[in-house]
C-alpha positions in Angstrom: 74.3 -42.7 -9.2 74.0 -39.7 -11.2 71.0 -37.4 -10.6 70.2 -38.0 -14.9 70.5 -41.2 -14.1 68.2 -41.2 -11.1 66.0 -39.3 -13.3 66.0 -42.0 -16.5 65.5 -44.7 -14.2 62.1 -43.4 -12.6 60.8 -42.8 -15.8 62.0 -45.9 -17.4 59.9 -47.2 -13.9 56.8 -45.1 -14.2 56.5 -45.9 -18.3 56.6 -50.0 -17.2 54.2 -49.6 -14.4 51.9 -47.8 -16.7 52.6 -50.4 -18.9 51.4 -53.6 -16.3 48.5 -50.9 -15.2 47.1 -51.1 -18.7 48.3 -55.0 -19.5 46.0 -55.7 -16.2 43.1 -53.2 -16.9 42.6 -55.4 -20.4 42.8 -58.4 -18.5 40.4 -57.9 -16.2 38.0 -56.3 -19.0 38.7 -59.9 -20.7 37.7 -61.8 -17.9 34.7 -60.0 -17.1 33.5 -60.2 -20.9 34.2 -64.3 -20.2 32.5 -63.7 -17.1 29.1 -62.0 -18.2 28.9 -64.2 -21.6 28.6 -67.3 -19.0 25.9 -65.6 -17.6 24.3 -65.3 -20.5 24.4 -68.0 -21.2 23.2 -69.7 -18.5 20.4 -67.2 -18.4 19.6 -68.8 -21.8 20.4 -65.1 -24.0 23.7 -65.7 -25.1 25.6 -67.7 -27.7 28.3 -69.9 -27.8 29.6 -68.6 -30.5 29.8 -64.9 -28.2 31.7 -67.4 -25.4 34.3 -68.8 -28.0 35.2 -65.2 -29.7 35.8 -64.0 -25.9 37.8 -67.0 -24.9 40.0 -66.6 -28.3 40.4 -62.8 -27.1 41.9 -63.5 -23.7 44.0 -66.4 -25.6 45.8 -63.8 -27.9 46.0 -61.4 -25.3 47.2 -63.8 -22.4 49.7 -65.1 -25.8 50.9 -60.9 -25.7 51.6 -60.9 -22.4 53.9 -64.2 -22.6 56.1 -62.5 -25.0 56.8 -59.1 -23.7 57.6 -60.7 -20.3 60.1 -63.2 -22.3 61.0 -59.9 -24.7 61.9 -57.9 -21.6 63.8 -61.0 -20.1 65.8 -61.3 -23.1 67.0 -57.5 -23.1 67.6 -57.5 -19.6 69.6 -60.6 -20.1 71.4 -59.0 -23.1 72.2 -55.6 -20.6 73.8 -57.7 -18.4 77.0 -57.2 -17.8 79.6 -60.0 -18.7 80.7 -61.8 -15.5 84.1 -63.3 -16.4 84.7 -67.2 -15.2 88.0 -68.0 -14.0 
């Protein structure tokens, strides 16, 4: 492998963990907001109405997540190389 090879692939690798680092930093801050608005809840402060918006939140996001994992299957599956049958 080339060293300009070497080089694009630990980029391309460093840009998709920063990627999953941020994809999981939002999903934990989703959770935790789902988290604290049962406590609230329970603690008789909070709304239902606070619960549902955060639960629709982690929905869409958790709906984001599902397509760029099936995206990145798709181009990674379109890179492929050809494998001949015969």
């Amino acid at each position: 492998m080339a060293l300009d090879q070497r080089t694009q692939l630990r980029a391309d690798l460093t840009a998709q963990r920063e990627r999953a680092v941020q994809r999981l930093a939002v999903s934990v801050a989703a959770l935790e907001n789902i988290r604290l608005d049962l406590l609230r809840l329970k603690a008789g402060v909070g709304t239902v109405d606070q619960l549902t918006a955060d639960l629709d939140a982690a929905r869409d996001l958790q709906a984001e997540i599902d397509l760029a994992i099936e995206s990145r299957r798709e181009v990674e599956a379109a890179l492929r190389p050809a494998t001949r049958k015969g």
